[in-house]
VOVO-722181 format. One record per residue (C-alpha): x, y, z; residue in three letters. Coordinates in steps of 0.5 Angstrom, whole numbers, plus 500, padded with zeros to 3 digits. Last residue first. Layout:
BEGIN
<r><X>X</X><Y>Y</Y><Z>Z</Z><resn>Ala</resn></r>
...
// end
This chain:
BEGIN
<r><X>690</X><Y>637</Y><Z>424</Z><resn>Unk</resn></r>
<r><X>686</X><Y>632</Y><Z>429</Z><resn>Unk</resn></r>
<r><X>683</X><Y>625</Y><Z>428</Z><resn>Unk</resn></r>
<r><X>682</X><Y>621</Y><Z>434</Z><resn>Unk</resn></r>
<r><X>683</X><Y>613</Y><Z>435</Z><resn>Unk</resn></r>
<r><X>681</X><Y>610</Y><Z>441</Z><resn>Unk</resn></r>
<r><X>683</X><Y>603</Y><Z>446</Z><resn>Unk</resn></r>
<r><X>680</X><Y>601</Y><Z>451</Z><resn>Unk</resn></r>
<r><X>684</X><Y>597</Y><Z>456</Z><resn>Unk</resn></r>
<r><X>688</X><Y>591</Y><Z>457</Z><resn>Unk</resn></r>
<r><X>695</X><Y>592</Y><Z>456</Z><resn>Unk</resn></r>
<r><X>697</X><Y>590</Y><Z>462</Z><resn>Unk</resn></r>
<r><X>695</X><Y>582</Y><Z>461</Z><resn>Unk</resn></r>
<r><X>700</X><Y>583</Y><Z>456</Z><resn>Unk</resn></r>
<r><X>700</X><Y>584</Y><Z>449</Z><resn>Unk</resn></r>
<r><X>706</X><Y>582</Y><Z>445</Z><resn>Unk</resn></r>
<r><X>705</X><Y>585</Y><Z>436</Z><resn>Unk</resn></r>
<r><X>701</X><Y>590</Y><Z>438</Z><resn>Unk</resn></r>
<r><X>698</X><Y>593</Y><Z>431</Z><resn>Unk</resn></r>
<r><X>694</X><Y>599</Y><Z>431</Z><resn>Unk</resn></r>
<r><X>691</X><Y>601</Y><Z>424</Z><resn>Unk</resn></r>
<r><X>688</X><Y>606</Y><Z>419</Z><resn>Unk</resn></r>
<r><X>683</X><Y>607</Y><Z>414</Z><resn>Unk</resn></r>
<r><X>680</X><Y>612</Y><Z>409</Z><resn>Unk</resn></r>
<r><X>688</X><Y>615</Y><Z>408</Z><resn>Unk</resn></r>
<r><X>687</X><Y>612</Y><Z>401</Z><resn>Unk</resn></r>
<r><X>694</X><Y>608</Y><Z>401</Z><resn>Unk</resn></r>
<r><X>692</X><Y>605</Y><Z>409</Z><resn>Unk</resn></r>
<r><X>695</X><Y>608</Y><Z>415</Z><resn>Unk</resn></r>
<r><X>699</X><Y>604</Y><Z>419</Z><resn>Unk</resn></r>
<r><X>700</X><Y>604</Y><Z>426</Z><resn>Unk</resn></r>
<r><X>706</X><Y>600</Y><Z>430</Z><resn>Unk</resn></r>
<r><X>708</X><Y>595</Y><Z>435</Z><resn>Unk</resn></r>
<r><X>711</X><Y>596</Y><Z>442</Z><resn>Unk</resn></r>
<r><X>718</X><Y>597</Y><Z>439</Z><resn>Unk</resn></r>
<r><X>719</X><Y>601</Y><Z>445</Z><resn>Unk</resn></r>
<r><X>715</X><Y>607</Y><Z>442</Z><resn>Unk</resn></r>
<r><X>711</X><Y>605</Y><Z>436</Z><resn>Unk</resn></r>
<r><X>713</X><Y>605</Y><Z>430</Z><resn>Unk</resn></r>
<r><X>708</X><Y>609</Y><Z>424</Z><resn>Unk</resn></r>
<r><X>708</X><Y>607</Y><Z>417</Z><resn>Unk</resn></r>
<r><X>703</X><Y>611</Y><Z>412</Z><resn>Unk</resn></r>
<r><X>705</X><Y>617</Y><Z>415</Z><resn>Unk</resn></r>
<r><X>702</X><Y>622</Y><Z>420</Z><resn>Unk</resn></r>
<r><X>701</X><Y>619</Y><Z>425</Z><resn>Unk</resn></r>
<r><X>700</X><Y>621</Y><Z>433</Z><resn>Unk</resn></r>
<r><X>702</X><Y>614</Y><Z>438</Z><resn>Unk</resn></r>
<r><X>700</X><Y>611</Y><Z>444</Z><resn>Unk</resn></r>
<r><X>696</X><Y>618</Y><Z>448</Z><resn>Unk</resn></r>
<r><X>694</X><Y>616</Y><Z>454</Z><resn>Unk</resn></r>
<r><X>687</X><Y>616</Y><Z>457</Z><resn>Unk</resn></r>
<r><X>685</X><Y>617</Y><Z>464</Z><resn>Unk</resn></r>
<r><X>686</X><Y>611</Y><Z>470</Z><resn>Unk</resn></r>
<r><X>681</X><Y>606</Y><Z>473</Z><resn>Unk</resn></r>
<r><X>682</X><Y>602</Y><Z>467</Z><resn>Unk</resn></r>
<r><X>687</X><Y>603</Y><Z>462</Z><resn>Unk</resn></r>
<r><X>686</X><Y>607</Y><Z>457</Z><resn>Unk</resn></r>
<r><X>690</X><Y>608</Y><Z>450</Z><resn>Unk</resn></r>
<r><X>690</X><Y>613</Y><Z>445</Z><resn>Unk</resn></r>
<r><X>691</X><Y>612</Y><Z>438</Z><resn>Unk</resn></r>
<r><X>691</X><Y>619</Y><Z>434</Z><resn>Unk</resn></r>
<r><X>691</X><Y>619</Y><Z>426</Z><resn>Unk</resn></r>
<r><X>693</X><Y>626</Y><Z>423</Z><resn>Unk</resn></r>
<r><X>691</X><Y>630</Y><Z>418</Z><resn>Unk</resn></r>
<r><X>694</X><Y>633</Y><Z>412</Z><resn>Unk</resn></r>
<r><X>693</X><Y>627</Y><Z>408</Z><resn>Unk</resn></r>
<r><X>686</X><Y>627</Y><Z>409</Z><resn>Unk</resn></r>
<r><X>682</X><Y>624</Y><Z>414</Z><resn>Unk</resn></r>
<r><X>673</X><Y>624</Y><Z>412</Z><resn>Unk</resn></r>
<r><X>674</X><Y>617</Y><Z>411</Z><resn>Unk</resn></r>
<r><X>676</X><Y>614</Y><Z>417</Z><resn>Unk</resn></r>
<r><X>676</X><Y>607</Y><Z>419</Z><resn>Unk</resn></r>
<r><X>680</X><Y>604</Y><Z>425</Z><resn>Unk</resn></r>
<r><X>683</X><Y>597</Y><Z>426</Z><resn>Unk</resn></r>
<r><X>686</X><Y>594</Y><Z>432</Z><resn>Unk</resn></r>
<r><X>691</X><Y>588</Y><Z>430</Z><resn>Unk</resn></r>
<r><X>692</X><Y>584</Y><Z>435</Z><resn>Unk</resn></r>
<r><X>699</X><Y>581</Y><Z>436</Z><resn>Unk</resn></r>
<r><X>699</X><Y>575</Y><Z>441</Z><resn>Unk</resn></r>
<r><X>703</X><Y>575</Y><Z>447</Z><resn>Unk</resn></r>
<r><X>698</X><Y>574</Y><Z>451</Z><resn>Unk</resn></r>
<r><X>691</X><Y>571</Y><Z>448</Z><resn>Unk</resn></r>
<r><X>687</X><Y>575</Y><Z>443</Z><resn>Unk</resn></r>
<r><X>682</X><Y>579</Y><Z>444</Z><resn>Unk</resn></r>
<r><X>677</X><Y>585</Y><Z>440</Z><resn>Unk</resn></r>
<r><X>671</X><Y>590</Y><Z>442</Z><resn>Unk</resn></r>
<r><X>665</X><Y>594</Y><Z>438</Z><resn>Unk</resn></r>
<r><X>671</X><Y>595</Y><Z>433</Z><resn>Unk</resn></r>
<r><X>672</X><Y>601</Y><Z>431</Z><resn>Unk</resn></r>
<r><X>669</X><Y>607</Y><Z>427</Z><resn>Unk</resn></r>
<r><X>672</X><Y>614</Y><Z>426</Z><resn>Unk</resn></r>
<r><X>669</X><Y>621</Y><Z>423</Z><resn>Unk</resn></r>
<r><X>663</X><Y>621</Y><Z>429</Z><resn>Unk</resn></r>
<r><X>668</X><Y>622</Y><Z>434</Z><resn>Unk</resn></r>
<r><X>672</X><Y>618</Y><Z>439</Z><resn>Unk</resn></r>
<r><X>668</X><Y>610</Y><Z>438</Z><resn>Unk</resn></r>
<r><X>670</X><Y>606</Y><Z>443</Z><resn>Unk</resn></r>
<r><X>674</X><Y>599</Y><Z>443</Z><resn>Unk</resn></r>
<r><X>676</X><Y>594</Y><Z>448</Z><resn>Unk</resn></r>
<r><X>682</X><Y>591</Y><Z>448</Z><resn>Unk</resn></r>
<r><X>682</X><Y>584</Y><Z>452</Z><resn>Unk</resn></r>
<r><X>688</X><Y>580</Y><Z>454</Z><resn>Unk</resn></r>
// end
């Protein structure tokens, strides 16, 4: 599994890249200093050869994911976030986005 990682918005840095084994949890972190609590966090998801896909739109401290995939967690001071995927596939190899939005 390799989640590549890209950067939407000058408001958000990522990771270059990450990986991890299938089935090992990865945690994909974001950071976002201008977001304020009335903003959201957007997580999307692109796999290859397709168009990105929204995962998750946050907009509290603790965010479950569909289906139990894993959750989204903004930190106290809502300058940065994180999306954990707790049983990664092979098919989810993609590159992975966080947004911000109101």
């Amino acid at each position: 599994f390799s989640a590549a990682v890209v950067v939407a918005r000058a408001q958000v840095e990522q990771e270059p890249s990450l990986e991890t084994t299938e089935g090992t949890g990865i945690n994909i972190t974001c950071s976002h200093p201008k977001l304020g609590a009335i903003d959201m966090i957007f997580w999307y998801r692109q796999l290859p050869g397709r168009g990105p896909e929204l995962l998750v739109s946050a907009y509290k401290r603790f965010q479950e994911l569909p289906e139990g995939a894993g959750h989204v967690w903004i930190s106290a001071d809502w300058q940065s976030s994180a999306l954990w995927l707790g049983w990664p596939r092979r098919g989810d190899a993609a590159v992975y986005s966080c947004a911000l939005g109101p």
